[in-house]
C-alpha positions as CSV (number, residue, x, y, z in Angstrom):
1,X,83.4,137.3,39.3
2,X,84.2,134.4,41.5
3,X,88.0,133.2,41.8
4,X,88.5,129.8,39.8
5,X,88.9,126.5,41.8
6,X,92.5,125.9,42.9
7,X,93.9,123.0,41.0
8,X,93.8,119.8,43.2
9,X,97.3,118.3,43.1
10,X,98.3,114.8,42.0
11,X,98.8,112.6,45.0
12,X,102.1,110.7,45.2
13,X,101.7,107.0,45.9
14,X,104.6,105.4,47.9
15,X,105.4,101.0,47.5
16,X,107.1,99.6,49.6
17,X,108.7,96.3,48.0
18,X,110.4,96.5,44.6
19,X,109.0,93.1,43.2
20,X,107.1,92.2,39.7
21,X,103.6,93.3,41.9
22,X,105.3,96.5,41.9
23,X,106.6,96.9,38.5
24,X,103.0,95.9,37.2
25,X,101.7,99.1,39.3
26,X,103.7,101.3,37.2
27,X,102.1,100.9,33.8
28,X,98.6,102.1,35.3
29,X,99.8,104.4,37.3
30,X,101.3,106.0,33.8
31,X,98.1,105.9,32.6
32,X,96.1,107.8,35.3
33,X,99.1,110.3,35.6
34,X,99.8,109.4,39.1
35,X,103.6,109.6,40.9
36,X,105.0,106.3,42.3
37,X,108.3,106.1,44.8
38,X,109.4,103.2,45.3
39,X,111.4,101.6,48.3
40,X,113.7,98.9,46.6
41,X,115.4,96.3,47.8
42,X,118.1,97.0,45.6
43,X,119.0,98.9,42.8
44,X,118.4,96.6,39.9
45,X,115.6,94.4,41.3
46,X,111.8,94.1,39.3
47,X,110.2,97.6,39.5
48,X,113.6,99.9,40.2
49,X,113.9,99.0,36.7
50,X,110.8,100.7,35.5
51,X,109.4,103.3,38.4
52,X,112.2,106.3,38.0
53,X,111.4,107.8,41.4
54,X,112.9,105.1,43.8
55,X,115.5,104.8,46.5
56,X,116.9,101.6,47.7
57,X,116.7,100.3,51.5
58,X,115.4,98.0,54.2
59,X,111.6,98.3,54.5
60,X,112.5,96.8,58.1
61,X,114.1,100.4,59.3
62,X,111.4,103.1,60.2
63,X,113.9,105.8,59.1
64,X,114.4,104.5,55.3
65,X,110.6,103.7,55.4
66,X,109.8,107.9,56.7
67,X,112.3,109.1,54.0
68,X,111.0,107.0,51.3
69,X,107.1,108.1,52.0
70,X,108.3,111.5,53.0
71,X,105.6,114.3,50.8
72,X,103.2,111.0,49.4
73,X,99.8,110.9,50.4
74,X,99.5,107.0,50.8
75,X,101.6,104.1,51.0
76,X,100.9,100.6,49.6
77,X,103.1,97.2,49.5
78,X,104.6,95.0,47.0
79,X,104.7,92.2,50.1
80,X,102.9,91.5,53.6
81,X,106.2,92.0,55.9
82,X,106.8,95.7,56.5
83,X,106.5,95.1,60.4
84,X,103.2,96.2,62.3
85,X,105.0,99.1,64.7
86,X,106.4,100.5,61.2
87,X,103.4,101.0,59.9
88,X,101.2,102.7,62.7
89,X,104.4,105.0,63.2
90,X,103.9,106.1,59.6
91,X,100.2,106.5,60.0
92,X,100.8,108.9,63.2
93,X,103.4,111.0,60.7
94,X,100.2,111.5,58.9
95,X,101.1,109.1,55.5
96,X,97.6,106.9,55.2
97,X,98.5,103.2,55.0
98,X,96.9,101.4,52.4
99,X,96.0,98.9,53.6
100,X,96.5,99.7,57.1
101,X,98.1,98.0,60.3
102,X,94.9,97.2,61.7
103,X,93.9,94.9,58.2
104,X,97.5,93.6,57.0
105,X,98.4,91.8,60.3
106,X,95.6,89.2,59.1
107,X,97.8,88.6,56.2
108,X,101.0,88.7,57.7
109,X,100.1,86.6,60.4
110,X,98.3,83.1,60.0
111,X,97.4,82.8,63.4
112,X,95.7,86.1,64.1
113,X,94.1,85.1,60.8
114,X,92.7,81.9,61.4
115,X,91.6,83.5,64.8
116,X,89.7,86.2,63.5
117,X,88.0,84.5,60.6
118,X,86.9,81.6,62.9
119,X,85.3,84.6,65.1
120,X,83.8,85.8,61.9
121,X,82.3,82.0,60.9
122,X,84.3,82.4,58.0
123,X,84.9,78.7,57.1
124,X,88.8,77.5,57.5
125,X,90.6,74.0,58.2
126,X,90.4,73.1,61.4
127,X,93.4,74.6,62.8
128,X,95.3,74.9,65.9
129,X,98.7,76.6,67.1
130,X,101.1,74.0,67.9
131,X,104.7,74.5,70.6
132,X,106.0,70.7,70.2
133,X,105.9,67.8,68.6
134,X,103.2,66.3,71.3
135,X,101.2,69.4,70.4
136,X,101.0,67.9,66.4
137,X,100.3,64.4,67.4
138,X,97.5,65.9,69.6
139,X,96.0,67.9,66.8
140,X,96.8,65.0,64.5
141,X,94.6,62.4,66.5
142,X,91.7,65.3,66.6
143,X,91.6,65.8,63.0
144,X,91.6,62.1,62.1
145,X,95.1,61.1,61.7
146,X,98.3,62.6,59.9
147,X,99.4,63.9,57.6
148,X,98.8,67.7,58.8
149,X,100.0,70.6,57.1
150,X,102.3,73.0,59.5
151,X,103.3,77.0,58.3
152,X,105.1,79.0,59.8
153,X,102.7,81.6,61.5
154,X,104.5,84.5,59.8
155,X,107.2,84.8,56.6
156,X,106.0,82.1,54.5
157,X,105.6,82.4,50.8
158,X,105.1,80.8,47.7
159,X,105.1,76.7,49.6
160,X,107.9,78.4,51.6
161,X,107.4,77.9,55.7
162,X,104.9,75.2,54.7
163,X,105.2,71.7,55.3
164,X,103.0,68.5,55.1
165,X,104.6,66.2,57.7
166,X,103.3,62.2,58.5
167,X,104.6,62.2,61.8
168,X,105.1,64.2,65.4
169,X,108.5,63.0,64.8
170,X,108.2,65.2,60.8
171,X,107.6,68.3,62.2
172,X,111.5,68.9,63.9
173,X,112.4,71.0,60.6
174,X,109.0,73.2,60.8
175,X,109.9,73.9,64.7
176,X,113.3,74.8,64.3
177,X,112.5,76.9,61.2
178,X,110.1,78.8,63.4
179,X,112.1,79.2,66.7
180,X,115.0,80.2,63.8
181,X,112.6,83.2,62.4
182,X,110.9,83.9,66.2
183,X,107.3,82.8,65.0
184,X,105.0,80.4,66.2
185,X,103.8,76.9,64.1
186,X,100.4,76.6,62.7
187,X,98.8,73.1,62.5
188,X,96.2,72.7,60.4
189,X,94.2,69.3,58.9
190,X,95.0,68.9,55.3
191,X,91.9,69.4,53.3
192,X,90.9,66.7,50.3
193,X,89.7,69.2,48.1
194,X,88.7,68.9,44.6
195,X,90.5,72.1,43.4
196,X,91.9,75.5,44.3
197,X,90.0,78.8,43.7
198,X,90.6,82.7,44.1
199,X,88.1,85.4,44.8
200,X,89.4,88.3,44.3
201,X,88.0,92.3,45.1
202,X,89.4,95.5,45.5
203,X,88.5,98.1,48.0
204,X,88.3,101.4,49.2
205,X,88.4,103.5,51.8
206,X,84.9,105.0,51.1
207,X,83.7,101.7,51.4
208,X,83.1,101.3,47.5
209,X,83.6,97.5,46.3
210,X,84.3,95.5,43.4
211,X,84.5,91.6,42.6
212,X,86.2,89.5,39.7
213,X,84.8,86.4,38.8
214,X,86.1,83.2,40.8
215,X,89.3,81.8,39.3
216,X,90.4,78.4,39.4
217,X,94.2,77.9,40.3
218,X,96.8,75.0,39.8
219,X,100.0,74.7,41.6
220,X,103.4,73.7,41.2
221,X,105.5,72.9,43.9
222,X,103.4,75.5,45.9
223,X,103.7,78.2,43.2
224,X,100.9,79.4,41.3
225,X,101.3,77.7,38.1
226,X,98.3,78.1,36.0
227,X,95.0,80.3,36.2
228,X,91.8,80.1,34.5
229,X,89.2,82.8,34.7
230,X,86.5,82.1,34.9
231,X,86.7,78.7,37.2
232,X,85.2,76.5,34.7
233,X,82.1,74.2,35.4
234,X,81.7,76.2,39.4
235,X,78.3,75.8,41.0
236,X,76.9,79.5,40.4
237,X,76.0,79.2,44.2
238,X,79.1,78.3,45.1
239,X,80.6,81.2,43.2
240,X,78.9,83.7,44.6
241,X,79.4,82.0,48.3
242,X,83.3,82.6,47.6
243,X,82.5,86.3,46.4
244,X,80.4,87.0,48.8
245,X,83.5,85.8,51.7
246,X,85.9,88.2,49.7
247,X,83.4,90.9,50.1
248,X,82.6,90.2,53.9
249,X,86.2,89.8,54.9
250,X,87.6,93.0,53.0
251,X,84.5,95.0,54.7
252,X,84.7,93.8,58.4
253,X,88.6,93.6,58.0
254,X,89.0,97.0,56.8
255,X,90.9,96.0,53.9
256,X,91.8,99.2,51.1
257,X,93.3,97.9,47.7
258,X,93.2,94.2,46.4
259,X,92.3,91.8,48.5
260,X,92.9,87.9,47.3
261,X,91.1,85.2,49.1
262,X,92.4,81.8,48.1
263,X,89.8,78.6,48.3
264,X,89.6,75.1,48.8
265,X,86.9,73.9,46.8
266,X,85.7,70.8,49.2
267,X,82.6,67.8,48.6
268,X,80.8,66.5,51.8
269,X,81.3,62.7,50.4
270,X,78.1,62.0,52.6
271,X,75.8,64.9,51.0
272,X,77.9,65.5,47.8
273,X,77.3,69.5,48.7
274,X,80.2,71.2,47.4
275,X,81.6,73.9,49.7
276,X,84.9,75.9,50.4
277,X,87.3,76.3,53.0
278,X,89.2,79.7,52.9
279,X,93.0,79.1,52.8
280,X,95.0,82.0,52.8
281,X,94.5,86.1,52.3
282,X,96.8,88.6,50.5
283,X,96.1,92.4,50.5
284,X,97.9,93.3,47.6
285,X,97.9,92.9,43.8
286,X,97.9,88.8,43.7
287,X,99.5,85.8,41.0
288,X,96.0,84.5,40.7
289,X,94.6,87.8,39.6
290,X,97.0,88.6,36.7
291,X,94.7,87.7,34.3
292,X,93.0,90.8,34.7
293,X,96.1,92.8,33.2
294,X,94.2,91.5,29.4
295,X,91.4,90.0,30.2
296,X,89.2,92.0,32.4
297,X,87.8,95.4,31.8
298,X,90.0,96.9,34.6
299,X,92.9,95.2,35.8
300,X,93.8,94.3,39.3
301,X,96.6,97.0,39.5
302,X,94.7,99.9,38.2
303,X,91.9,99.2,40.7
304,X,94.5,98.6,43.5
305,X,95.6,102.5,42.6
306,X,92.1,103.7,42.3
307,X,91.3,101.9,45.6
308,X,94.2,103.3,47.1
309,X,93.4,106.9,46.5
310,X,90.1,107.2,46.8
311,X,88.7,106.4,43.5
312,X,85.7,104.8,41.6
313,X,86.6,101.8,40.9
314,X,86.9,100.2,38.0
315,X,84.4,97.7,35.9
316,X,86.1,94.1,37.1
317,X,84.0,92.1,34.6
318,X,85.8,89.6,31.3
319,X,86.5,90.8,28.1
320,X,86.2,87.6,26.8
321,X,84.6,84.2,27.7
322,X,88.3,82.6,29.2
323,X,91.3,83.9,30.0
324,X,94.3,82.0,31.0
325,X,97.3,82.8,32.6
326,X,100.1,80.8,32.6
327,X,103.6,81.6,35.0
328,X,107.1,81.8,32.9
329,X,108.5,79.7,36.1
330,X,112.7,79.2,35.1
331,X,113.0,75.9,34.6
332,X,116.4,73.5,34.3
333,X,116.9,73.9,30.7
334,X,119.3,76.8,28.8
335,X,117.4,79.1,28.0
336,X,119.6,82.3,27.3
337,X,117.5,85.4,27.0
338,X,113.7,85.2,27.5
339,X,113.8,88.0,25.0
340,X,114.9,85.4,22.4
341,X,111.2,83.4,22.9
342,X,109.6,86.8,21.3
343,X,109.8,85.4,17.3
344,X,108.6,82.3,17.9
345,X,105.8,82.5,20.6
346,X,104.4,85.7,19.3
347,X,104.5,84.4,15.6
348,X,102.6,81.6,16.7
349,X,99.8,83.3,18.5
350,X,99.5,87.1,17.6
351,X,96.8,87.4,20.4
352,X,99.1,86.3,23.1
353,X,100.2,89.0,25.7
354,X,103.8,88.4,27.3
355,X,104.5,90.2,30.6
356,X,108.3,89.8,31.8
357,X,110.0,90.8,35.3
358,X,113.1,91.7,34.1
359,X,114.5,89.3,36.3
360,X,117.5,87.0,36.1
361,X,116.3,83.1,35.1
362,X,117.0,80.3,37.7
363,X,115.1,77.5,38.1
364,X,111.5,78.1,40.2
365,X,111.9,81.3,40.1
366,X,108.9,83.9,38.8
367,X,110.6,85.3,36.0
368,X,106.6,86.4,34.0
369,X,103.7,85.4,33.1
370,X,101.6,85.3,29.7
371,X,97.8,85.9,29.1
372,X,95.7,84.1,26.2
373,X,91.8,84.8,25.8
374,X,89.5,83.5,23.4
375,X,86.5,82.0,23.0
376,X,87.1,78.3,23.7
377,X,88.4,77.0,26.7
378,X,90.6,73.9,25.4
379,X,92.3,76.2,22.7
380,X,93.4,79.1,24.8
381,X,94.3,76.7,27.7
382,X,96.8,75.3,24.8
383,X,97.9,78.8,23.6
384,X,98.7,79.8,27.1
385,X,100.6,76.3,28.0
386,X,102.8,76.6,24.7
387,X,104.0,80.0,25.0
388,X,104.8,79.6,28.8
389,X,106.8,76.4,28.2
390,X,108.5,77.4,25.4
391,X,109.6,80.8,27.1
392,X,110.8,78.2,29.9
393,X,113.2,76.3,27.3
394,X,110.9,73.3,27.9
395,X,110.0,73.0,23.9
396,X,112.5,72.2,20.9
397,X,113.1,74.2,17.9
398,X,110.8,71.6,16.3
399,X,107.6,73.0,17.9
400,X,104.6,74.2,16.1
């Protein structure tokens, strides 16, 4: 009689980063049975709330970074910033990086980036890294004139390190913010485009590869504000173009988990072709593909844990025509507990999901998001809309 199989033991998954990207991680992660640790930037931020296993530490120090991955099999990221050295230290301790070194630089930093998508043909802004204000009226003059949009070539986040600027003379905060954090400024031409997309895919190491449909995404204040899934009334060409980018760059890249590509969606006004203009990447769970938690057949976070271990991937395809997701952003208005919005906005719209962060409301700041889907567009963009303002204190008692 031949000896049975020996059990194949559940890998642990380290994140790094204990923010709402991780928290959303750990309700999949329940499902398929699979261990998180989580390194935490302190003890009562987003996901230490929620993911048991977790220490608390600096994801800048190699040592906290080798204890907190010590006996997982892979290591994934809530954020873009654990520093490059960090991670190819913890690849030669044997912990696979998901997604490694070699592919997160290009989302940590916009001018290796730019660089290698241009090298790729992948279409961008014109762009150009800038030392001085004569550098920015330079550019300025070879793009057509100012404004230009300058970022901060690493660190930036959420319309942070980002700055539209009129002048040469504009650009003094964007310089010293960079000489400040020891990065370099990226100059780039402001794009008139007609809206902002996402394509979206997840990845894995085997080489496996899956794409959601082509969002359209609103912005507020240079936070994701509103996402509708599918992008409505999008050239089928053009969609698949965008896909097709999201596929390329995650291949050639190397890229293992979620990768987000965010789009300008651009009309030649002397052809009246539509095209896009790739803006920026994020290899990780992304704002513009939470949607996915209710309305797609596998979310974003479960196939970010699939990709990250190996897995088949899961079916990315709608559950229903529209799905929109709207940001709980806190606003200026009282608003006690968010917990208190429950009776109402759930009364009102039994189909709505709610996902909170467990976070502490001030104003701007992600504190959740909620999900409607349906059939027609106009009435679940108003479902969404309601629930999200009224969670944000922005509606009176006198709502319906």
């Amino acid at each position: 009689m031949s000896a049975a199989p020996s059990p194949v033991p559940t890998p642990r998954v380290a994140v790094i980063g204990g923010g709402q990207l991780a928290r959303m991680l750990a309700q999949p992660a329940i499902a398929l049975g699979v261990p998180l640790r989580l390194l935490a930037e302190g003890p009562g931020v987003s996901a230490a709330q929620v993911v048991v296993d977790h220490t608390v530490g600096d994801y800048r120090d190699l040592a906290t970074l080798r204890t907190a991955t010590a006996g997982c099999a892979v290591v994934t990221f809530d954020h873009e910033h654990v520093p490059t050295e960090h991670l190819r230290a913890l690849e030669a301790d044997g912990v696979a990086c998901r997604p490694g070194p070699g592919a997160l630089v290009h989302a940590q930093d916009k001018a290796v980036m730019r660089a290698r998508l241009t090298a790729m043909d992948v279409p961008c802004p014109r762009h150009v890294v800038v030392a001085s204000p004569a550098d920015v009226e330079a550019f300025a003059t070879d793009v057509g004139g100012f404004p230009v949009v300058l970022k901060t070539t690493r660190g930036g986040y959420d319309g942070k390190g980002v700055w539209v600027v009129g002048s040469a003379e504009g650009s003094a905060e964007a310089f010293a913010a960079a000489t400040a954090a020891g990065v370099e400024v990226l100059a780039e031409e402001k794009v008139d485009f007609t809206r902002e997309l996402s394509a979206l895919v997840a990845r894995s190491p085997s080489g496996q590869a899956a794409a959601y449909p082509v969002v359209q995404t609103t912005q507020l204040d240079g936070i994701c504000h509103e996402v509708i899934a599918p992008a409505p009334d999008l050239d089928p060409d053009l969609a698949h173009e965008a896909q097709q980018i999201a596929l390329r760059v995650a291949a050639e890249l190397d890229v293992t988990g979620i990768l987000a590509v965010e789009l300008f969606e651009t009309v030649d006004p002397a052809t009246g072709a539509g095209g896009v203009l790739v803006n920026e990447l994020a290899m990780r769970p992304h704002n513009t593909g939470h949607w996915s938690q209710d309305g797609a057949v596998t979310s974003q976070f479960e196939n970010h844990l699939r990709a990250v271990l190996d897995l088949p991937l899961g079916d990315p395809r709608p559950r229903a025509p529209w799905t929109v997701m709207v940001n709980i952003l806190g606003g200026e208005a009282e608003v006690g507990s968010l917990y208190a919005g429950y009776p109402h906005a759930l009364a009102r719209d039994p189909r709505l999901r709610v996902h909170l962060y467990g976070k502490d409301v001030r104003p701007g700041r992600k504190v959740g998001h909620v999900n409607a889907y349906g059939e027609d567009l106009d009435e679940v963009l108003e479902r969404a809309r309601h629930a999200a303002a009224w969670f944000r204190g922005d509606l009176g008692e006198d709502s319906e």
